[in-house]
C-alpha positions in Angstrom: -29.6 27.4 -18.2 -26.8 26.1 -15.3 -27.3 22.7 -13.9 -26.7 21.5 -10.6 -25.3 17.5 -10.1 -27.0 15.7 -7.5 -24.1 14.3 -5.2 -26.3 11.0 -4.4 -27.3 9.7 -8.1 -25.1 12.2 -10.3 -28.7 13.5 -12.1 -28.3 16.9 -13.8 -30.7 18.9 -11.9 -31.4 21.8 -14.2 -31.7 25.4 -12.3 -33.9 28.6 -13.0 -33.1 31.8 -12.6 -36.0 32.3 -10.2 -36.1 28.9 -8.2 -34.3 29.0 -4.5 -34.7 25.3 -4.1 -34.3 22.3 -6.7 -35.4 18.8 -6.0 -33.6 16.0 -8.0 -36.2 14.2 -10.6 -34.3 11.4 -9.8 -33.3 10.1 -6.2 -35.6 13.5 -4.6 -32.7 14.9 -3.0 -33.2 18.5 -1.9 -30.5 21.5 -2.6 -30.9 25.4 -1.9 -30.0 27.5 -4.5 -27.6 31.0 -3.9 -30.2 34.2 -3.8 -28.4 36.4 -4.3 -26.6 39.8 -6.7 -23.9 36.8 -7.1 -26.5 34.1 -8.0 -25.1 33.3 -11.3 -21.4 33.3 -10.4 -21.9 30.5 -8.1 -24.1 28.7 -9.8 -21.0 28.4 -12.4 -18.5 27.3 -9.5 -21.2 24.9 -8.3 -21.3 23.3 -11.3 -17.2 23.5 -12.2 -17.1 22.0 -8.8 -19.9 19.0 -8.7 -18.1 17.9 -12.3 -14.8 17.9 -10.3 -16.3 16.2 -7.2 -18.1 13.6 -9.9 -14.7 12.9 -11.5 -13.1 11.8 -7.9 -11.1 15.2 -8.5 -11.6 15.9 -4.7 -8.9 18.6 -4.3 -9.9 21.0 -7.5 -13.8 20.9 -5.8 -12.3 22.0 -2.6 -10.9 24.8 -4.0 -13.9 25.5 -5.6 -16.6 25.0 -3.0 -14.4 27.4 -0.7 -14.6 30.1 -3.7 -17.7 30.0 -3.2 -17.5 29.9 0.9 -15.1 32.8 0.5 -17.8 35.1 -1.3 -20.7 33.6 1.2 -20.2 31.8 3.9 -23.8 30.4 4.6 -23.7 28.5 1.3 -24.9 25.2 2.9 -23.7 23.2 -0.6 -20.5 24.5 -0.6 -19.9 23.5 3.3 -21.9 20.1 2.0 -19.0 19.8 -0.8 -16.4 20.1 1.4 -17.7 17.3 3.1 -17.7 14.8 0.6 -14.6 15.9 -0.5 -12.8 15.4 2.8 -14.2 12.1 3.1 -13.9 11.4 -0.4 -17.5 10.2 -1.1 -18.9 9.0 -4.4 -22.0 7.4 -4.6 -22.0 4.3 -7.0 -24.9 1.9 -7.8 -25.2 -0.9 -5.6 -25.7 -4.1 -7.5 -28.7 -5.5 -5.8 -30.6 -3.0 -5.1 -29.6 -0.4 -7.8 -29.5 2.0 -5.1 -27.3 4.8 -5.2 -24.9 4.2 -2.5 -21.8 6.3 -0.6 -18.4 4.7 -1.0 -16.1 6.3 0.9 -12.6 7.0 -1.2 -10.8 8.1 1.8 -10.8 6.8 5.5 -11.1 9.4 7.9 -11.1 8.2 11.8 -13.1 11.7 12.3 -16.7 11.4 12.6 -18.4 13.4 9.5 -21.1 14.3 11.9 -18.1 16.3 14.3 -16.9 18.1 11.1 -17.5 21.6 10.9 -18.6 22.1 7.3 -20.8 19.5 8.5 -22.1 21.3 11.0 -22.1 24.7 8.8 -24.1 22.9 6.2 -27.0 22.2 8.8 -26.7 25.6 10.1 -27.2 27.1 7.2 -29.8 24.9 4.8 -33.6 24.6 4.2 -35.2 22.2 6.5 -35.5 20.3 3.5 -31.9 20.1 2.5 -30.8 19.9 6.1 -32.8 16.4 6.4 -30.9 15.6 3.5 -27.8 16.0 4.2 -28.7 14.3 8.0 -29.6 11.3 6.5 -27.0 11.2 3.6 -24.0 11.9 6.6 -25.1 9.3 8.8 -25.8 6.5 6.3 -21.5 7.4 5.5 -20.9 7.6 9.3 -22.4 3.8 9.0 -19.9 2.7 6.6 -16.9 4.6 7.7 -17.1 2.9 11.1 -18.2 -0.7 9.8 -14.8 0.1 7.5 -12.9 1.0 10.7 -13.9 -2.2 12.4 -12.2 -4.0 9.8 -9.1 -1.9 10.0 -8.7 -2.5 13.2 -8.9 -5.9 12.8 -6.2 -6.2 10.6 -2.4 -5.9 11.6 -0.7 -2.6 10.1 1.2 -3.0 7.1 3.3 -0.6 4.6 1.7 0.3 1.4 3.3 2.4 -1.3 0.3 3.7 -4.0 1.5 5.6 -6.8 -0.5 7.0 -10.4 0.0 9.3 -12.8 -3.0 12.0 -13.8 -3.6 12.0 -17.3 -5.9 14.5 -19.6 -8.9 12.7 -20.7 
């Protein structure tokens, strides 16, 4: 049986063969499933890419999100992935509430809700996953622009980041 991860609490939302919708046991986040002759294929990409995405490996779930955008564009995850991955979203537990909570990896002055994929993503999900995906984009909308505020607060300065990737 494939799995889906949910992108809010990391939960392994298991998937079968039959189901077009999964809801995560954990957190109740709603995802549509592909329905399709190529069901299984992307089911496989969407779980090569969520380990990616859950291992902050933003540019390898890109390229696999838009695998699976290349063989059907109305994938509403996929667009969703891409998403995240531009704005380098994680979700980590927040200490006092032990809430699952965005934390954004990579400043972006774009507004998430002017992104395309974005927009795609709505298009293209349940009304169930679309209200999900609403509500996850604008809580990171919240925190980007809080983050920005502080930015701009600050004078600009050089910073020189460098790591090396190494197999775990």
């Amino acid at each position: 049986m494939v799995s889906l991860k949910c992108k809010s609490c990391g939960e392994n939302i298991p998937v079968d063969s039959n189901e077009t919708s999964v809801t995560c046991p954990c957190c109740g986040n709603n995802y549509d499933v592909p329905m399709d002759e190529k069901k299984e294929q992307y089911l496989n990409l969407y779980s090569r890419a969520d380990d990616a995405w859950a291992h902050n490996d933003f540019e390898e779930a890109s390229e696999l999100y838009q695998q699976i955008l290349n063989g059907d564009n109305t994938q509403a995850e996929a667009h969703f992935g891409l998403v995240l991955c531009k704005y380098g979203i994680t979700y980590e537990t927040d200490q006092i509430t032990h809430k699952k909570m965005p934390t954004c990896n990579r400043i972006n002055r774009d507004s998430i809700l002017d992104d395309k994929h974005y927009a795609a993503a709505i298009k293209y999900a349940s009304k169930e996953a679309a209200a999900s995906f609403q509500k996850r984009a604008q809580e990171i909308e919240r925190i980007s622009q809080d983050f920005l505020k502080i930015v701009d607060k600050e004078p600009p300065y050089d910073v020189f980041i460098s790591y090396k990737k190494t197999s775990e």
